[in-house]
C-alpha positions as CSV (number, residue, x, y, z in Angstrom):
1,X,0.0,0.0,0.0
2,X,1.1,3.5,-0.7
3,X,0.6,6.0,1.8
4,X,-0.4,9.6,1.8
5,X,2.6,12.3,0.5
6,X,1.6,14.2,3.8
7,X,1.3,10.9,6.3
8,X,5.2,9.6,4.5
9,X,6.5,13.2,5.6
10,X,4.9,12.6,9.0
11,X,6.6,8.9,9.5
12,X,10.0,10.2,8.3
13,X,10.0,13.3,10.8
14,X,9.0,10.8,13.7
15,X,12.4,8.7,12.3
16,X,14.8,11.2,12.2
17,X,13.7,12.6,15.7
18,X,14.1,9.2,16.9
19,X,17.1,8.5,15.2
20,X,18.2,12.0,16.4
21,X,17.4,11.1,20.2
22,X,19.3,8.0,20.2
23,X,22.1,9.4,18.6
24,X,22.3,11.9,21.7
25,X,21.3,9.1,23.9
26,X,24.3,7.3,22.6
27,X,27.0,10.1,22.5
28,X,25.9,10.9,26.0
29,X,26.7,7.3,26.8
30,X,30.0,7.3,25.4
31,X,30.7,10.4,27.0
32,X,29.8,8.8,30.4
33,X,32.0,5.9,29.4
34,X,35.2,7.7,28.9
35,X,37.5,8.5,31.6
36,X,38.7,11.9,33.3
37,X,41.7,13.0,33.0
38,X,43.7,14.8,36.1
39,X,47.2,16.7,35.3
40,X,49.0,17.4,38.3
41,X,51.3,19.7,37.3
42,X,54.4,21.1,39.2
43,X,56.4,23.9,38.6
44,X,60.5,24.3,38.8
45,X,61.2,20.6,39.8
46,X,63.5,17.9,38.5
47,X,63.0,14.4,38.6
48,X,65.2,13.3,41.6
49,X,62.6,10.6,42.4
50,X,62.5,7.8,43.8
51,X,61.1,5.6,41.2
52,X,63.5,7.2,38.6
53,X,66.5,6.1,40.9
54,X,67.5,8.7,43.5
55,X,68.5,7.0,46.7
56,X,68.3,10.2,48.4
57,X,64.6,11.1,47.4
58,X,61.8,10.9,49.6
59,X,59.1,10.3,47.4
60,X,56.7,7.3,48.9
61,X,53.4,8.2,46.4
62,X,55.3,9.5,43.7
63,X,56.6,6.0,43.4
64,X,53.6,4.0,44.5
65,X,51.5,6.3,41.4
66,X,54.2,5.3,39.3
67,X,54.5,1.8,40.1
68,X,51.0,1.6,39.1
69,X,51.6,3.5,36.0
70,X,53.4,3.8,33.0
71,X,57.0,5.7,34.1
72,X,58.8,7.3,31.4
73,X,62.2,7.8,32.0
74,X,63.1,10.0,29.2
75,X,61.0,12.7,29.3
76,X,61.5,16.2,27.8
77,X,59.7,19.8,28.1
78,X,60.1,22.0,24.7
79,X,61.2,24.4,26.7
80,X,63.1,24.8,29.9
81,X,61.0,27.9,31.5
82,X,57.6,28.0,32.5
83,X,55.3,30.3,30.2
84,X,56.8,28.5,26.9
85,X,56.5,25.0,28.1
86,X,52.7,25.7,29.3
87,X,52.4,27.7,26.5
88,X,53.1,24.3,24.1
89,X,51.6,21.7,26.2
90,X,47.7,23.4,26.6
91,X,47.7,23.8,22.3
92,X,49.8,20.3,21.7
93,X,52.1,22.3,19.5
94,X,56.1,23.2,20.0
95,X,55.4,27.0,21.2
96,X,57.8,28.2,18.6
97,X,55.2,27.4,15.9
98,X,52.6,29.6,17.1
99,X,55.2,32.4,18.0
100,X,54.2,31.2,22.2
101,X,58.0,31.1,22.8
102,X,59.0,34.5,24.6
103,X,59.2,34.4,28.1
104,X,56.9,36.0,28.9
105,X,55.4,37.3,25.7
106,X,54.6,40.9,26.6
107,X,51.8,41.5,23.6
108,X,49.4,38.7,24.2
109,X,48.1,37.8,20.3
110,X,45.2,35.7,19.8
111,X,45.8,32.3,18.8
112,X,45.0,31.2,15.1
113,X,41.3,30.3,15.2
114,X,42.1,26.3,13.7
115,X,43.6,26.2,16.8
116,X,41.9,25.4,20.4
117,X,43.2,24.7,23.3
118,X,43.2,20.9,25.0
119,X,40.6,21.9,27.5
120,X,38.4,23.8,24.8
121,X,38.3,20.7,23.2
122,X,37.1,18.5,26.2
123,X,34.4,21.1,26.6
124,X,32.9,20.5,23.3
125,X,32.5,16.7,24.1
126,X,30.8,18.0,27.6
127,X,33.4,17.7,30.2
128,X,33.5,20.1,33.1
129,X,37.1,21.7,32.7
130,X,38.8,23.6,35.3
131,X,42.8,24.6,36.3
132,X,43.3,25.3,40.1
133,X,45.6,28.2,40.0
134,X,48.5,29.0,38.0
135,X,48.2,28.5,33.8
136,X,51.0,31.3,32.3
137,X,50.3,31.3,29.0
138,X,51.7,33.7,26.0
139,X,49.1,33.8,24.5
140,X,45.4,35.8,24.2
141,X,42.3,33.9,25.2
142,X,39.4,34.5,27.8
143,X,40.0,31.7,30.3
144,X,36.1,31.3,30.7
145,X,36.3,29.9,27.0
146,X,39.0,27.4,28.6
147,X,37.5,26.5,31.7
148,X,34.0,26.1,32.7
149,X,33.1,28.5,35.0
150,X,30.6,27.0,37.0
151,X,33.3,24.9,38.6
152,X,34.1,26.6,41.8
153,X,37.6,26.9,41.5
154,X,39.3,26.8,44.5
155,X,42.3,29.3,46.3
156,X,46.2,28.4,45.2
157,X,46.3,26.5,48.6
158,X,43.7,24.6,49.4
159,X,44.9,21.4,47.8
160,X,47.7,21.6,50.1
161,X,48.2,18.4,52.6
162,X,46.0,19.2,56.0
163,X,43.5,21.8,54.0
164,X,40.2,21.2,52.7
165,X,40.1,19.5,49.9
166,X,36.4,19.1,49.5
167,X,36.3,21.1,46.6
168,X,37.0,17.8,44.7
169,X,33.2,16.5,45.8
170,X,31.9,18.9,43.1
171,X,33.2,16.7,40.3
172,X,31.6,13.6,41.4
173,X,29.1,12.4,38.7
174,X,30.6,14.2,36.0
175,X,33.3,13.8,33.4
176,X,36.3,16.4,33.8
177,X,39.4,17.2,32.4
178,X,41.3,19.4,35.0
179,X,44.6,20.6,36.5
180,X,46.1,21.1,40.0
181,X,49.3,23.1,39.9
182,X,51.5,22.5,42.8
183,X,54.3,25.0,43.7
184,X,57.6,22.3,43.6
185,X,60.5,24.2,43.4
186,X,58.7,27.3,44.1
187,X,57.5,26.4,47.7
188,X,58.7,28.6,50.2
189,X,57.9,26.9,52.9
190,X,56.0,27.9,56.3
191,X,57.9,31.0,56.2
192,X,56.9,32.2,53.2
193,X,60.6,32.6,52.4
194,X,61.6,31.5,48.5
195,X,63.0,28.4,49.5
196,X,62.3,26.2,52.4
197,X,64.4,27.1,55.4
198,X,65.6,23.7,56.2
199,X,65.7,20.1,54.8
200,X,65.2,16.5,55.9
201,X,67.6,15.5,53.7
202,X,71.2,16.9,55.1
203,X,73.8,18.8,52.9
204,X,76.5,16.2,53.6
205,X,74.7,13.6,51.9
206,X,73.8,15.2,48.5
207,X,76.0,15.3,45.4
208,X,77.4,18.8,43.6
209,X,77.6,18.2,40.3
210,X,81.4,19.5,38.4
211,X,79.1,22.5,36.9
212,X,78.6,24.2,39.9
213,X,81.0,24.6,43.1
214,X,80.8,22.0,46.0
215,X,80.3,24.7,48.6
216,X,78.1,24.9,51.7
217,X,75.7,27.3,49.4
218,X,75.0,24.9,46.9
219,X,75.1,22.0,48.8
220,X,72.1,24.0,50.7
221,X,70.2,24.7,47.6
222,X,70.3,21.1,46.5
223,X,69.2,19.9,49.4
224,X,66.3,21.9,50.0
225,X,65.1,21.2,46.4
226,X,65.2,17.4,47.8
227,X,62.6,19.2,50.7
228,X,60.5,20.4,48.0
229,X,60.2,17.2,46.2
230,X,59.3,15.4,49.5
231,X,56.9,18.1,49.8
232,X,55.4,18.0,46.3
233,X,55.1,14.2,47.0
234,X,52.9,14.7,50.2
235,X,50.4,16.5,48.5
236,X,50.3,14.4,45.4
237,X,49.4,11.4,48.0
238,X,46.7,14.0,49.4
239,X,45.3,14.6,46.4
240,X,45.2,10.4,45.8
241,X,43.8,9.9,49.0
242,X,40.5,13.3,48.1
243,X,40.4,11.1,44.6
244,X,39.5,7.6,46.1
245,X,37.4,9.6,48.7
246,X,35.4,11.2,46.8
247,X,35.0,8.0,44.4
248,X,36.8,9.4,41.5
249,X,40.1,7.3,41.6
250,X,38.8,4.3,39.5
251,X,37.4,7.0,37.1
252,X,40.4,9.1,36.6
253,X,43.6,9.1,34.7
254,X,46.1,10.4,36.3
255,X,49.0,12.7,34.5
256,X,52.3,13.5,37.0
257,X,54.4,16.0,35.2
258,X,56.9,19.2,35.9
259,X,57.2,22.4,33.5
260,X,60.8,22.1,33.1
261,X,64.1,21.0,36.0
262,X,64.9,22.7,39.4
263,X,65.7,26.8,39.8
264,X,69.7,25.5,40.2
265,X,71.7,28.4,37.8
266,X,72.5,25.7,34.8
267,X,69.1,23.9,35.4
268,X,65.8,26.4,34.8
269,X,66.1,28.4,31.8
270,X,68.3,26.6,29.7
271,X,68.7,23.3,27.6
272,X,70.9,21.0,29.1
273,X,69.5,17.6,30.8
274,X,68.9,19.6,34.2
275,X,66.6,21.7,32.4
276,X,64.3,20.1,30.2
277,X,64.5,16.7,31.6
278,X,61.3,16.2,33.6
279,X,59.5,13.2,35.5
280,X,56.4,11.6,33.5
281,X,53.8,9.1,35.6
282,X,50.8,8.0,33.8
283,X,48.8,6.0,36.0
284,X,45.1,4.8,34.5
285,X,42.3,2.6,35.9
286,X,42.1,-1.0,35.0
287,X,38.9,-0.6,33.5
288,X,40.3,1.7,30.8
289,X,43.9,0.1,30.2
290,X,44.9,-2.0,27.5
291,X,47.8,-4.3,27.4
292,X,50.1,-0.7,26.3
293,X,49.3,1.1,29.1
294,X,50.0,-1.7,32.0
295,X,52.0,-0.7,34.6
296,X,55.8,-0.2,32.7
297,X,58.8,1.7,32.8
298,X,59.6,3.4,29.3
299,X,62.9,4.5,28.2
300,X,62.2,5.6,24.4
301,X,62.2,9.3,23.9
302,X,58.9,12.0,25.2
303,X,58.5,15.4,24.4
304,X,56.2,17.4,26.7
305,X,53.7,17.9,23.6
306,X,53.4,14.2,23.9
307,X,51.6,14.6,26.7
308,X,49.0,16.6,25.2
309,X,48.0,14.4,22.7
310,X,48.1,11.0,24.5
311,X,45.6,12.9,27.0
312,X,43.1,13.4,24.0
313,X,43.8,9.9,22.4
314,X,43.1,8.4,26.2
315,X,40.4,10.2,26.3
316,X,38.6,8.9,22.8
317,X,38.8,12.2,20.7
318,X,40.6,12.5,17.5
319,X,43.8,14.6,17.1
320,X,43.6,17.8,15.6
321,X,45.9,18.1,12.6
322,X,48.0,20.8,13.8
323,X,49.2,19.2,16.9
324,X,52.4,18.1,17.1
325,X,53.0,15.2,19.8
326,X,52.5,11.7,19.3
327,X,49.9,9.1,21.0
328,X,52.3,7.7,23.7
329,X,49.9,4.6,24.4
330,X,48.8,4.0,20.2
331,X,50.1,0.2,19.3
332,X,51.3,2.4,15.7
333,X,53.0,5.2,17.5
334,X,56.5,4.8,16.2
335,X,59.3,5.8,19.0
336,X,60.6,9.3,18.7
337,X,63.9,9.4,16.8
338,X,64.8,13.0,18.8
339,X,63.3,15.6,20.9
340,X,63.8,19.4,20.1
341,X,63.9,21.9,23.0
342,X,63.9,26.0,22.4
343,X,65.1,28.7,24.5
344,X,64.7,32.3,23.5
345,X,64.4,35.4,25.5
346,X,63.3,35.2,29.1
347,X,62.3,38.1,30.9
348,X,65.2,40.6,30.1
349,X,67.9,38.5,28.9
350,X,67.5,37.6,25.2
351,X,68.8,34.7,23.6
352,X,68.1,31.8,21.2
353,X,69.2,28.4,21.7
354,X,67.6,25.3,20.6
355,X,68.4,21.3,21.5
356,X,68.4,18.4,19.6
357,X,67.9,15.4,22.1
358,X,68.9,11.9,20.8
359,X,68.9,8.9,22.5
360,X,72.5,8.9,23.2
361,X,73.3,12.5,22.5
362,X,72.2,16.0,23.2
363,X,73.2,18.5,20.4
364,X,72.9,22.4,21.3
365,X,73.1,25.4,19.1
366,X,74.1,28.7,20.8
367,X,72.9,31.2,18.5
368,X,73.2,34.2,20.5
369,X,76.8,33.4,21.6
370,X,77.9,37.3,21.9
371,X,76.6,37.2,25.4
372,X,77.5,34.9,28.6
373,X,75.2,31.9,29.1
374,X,74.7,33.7,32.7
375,X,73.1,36.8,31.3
376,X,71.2,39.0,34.0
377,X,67.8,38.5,34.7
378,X,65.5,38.2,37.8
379,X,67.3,35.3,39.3
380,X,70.5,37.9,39.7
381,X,68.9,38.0,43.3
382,X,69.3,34.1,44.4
383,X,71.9,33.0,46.7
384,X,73.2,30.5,44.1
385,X,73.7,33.1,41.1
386,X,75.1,35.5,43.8
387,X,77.7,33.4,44.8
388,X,78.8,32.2,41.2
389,X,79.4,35.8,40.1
390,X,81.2,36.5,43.8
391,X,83.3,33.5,43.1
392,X,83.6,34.7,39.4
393,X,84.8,38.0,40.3
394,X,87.4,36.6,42.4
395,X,88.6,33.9,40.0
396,X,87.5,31.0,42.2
397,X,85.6,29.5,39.8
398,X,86.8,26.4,37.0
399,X,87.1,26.7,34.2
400,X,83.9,25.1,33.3
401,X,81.9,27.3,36.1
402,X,83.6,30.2,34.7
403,X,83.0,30.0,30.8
404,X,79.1,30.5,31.7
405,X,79.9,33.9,32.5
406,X,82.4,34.9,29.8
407,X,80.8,36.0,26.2
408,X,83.9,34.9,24.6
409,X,83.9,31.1,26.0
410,X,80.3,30.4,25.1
411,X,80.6,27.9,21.9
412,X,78.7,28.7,19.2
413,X,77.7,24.1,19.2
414,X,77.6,21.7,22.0
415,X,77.6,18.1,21.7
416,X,77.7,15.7,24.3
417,X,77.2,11.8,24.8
418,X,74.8,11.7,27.6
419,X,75.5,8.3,28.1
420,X,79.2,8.7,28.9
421,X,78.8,12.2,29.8
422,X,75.5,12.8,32.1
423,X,76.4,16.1,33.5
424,X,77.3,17.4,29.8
425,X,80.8,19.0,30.8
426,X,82.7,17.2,28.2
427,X,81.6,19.5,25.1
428,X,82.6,17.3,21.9
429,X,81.4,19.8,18.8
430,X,85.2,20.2,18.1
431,X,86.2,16.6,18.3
432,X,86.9,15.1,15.0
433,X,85.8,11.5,16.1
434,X,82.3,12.9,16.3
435,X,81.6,15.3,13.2
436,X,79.4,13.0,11.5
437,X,77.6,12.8,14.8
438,X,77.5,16.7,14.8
439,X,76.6,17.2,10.9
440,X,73.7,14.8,11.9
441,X,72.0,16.5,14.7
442,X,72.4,19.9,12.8
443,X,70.5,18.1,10.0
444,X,67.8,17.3,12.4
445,X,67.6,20.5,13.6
446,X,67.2,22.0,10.2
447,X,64.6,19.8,9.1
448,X,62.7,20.6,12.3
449,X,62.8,24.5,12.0
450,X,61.8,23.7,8.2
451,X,58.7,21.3,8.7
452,X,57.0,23.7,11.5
453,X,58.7,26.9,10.8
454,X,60.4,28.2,14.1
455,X,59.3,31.4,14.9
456,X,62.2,32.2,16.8
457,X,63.7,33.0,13.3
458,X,61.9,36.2,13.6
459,X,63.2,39.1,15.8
460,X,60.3,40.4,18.9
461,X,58.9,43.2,17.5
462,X,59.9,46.5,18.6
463,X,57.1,47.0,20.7
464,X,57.4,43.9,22.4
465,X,60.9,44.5,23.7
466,X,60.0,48.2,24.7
467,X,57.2,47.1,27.1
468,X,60.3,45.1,28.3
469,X,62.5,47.7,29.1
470,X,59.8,49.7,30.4
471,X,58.9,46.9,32.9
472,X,62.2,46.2,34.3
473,X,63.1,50.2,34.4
474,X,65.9,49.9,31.4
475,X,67.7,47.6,33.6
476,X,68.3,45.4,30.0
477,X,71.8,44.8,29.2
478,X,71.0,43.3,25.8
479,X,71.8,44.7,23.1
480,X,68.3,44.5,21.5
481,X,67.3,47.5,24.2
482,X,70.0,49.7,23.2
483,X,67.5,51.3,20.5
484,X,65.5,52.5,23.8
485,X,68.4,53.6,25.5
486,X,69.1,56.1,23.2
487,X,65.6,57.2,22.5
488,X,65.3,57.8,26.1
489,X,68.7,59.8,26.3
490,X,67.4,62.4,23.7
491,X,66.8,65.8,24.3
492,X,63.2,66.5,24.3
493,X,61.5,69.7,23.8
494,X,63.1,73.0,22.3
495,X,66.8,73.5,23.6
């Protein structure tokens, strides 16, 4: 029988609306079947842990989250400063592509509108996304467009061991993708001071490694980075014990990650292992593991945007094309042949290096050598950079210490075998047994800077670096300020 034009249109509506409900039905489902995602993110801190080998380390849920986890031994931030590295990690893309990579960039553009941010994206598929304090990024974007803003984000504190951590009761029922920043090697301690004021671990007992002095300064300043670690790792077993309370443990993946290594004066801010070296836990409820993501310990190479992806691919979402880190848990994913890493101007002092990490050798290119490696900047004002340039002055130094703050020792390339060489001392860029080695790595790097275009290429605009000067009161050696300090010595007005 054929029916009525008008009763076929009527039957087909009544279809698609169905068909149309159970679609929802069924997104919503899969939605409700996908995990959260938790980064607990921790600023200034190397990975003296426990479960990566430090004897001295004091780290009991740090190593019990990674020995139910996936620990990745080899893990490296594309930067070794804060704004840049959080810059890359919340778009999944080196921050040097975007023009992100200016510490800190002091004209805020807009990102390109292809690209959105990782927790734009899990609010599209309906997750509640928040970020409990810090976030630091160079770029322009209203953070209610990131983060949901019915989540009531709590104070910079309160996910501190002994305070209320209540807050996490709000998420129960829902799917989330959020971040807790903890202070690491930031945490002042009771005090308030800059550093803590003691340590449990005593100064006798730690190791000074040949690129700093083995004095009763830095013996302190290593030790009480072991305090903050031990700190760090009581609240990441508070923040454990809040998730199984408040039911969300089995529901939750867990991310365990620093921005970049420790404030030491060779460490923070530049591209040696100290600095972009960085601990990397990913710990994730049996009912959402596969055989890849069983607790392991991996030693193939991770750059920090790596991270950013594998959190979308855990999650179920595609990748967007212009992200650049790979699936860490995909059966396919191919191991990383090398990591890059990019310095350029932090703060006051301006500078471009970048880092070629392979697995047995770290490659750096200096491309700003006119200036000392110690150039001055805001940390001019901690006891460790005091002391070097006391001892400096005095000739006390070696005469490795010493070529950091000498212009004319700072080598244009750096090679060394990390293997052999893990405190990178032994600088082989000149040694003939190791040219091809060198041609190779500056062949990586030039393939890299062609394929995403390294923005670093390009010199801050003037009105960038003016705000600069500006802010820090022309106290900018560089010579990229000079422009400024002749502007500002003109006579003005009629003479």
């Amino acid at each position: 029988m054929r029916l009525p034009t008008k009763s076929l249109a009527i039957i087909t509506s009544l279809v698609l609306v169905a068909c149309l409900v159970s679609n929802c039905a069924h997104a919503e489902e899969s939605v409700s079947q996908r995990p959260n995602v938790l980064w607990i993110y921790v600023d200034d801190m190397s990975d003296w842990l426990g479960c990566n080998g430090d004897s001295l380390a004091q780290t009991p849920n740090i190593d019990r989250l990674a020995s139910s986890g996936v620990l990745f031994e080899n893990a490296f931030m594309p930067s070794p400063v804060c704004s840049t590295t959080r810059s890359a990690l919340i778009t999944g893309t080196m921050q040097t592509t975007f023009g992100l990579h200016q510490h800190r960039t002091m004209i805020k553009d807009p990102l390109p509108e292809n690209v959105v941010t990782v927790p734009e994206l899990f609010r599209e598929a309906g997750y509640l996304t928040f970020n409990e304090a810090k976030d630091d990024y160079n770029f322009a974007r209203p953070r209610e467009q990131m983060y949901s803003p019915e989540f009531e984000r709590p104070g910079f504190k309160s996910h501190l061991p002994g305070s209320d951590l209540s807050w996490l009761a709000q998420l129960r029922g829902k799917r989330f993708f959020g971040q807790i920043q903890l202070a690491g090697g930031k945490w002042g301690g009771e005090t308030g001071s800059k550093f803590p004021s003691s340590s449990r671990i005593a100064e006798d007992e730690v190791s000074v490694p040949p690129q700093y002095p083995d004095n009763k300064i830095f013996r302190n300043a290593i030790a009480r980075h072991y305090e903050q670690i031990a700190y760090t790792d009581q609240q990441v077993g508070a923040i454990i014990d809040a998730l199984k309370e408040y039911d969300l443990w089995e529901t939750t993946i867990v991310f365990f990650f620093t921005d970049h290594g420790s404030p030491l004066p060779r460490s923070k801010q530049f591209l040696y292992e100290e600095g972009t070296r960085v601990p990397l836990i990913i710990r994730i409820p049996e009912r959402f593991s596969s055989t890849a993501s069983q607790p392991a310990v991996r030693t193939d190479l991770v750059s920090g945007i790596d991270i950013s992806t594998t959190t979308l691919a855990l999650a179920g979402f595609d990748i967007p094309g212009y992200m650049e880190g790979h699936d860490l848990l995909s059966a396919s994913q191919q191991p990383r042949k090398y990591v890059i890493s990019a310095r350029d101007r932090c703060g006051i002092a301006v500078d471009r290096i970048r880092a070629v990490r392979t697995n047995q050798f770290r490659y750096i290119d200096n491309e700003t050598n006119d200036r000392p490696l110690y150039q001055s900047q805001y940390r001019d004002r901690f006891p460790t950079i005091v002391e070097l340039r006391t001892l400096f002055e005095a000739g006390e130094l070696s005469p490795l210490q010493a070529s950091y703050h000498d212009a004319g020792s700072r080598p244009a390339e750096e090679l060394y075998d990390v293997i052999a060489d893990p405190h990178q001392i032994n600088n082989l860029a000149a040694n003939p047994d190791f040219q091809s080695t060198l041609e190779s790595h500056r062949q990586l790097l030039r393939e890299w800077r062609a394929t995403t275009r390294d923005h670093g290429l390009i010199p801050e605009s003037k009105a960038s670096l003016r705000l600069v000067y500006d802010q820090a009161k022309g106290r900018c050696p560089a010579p990229e300020f000079d422009i400024f300090r002749e502007e500002d010595s003109r006579p003005t007005g009629d003479e």
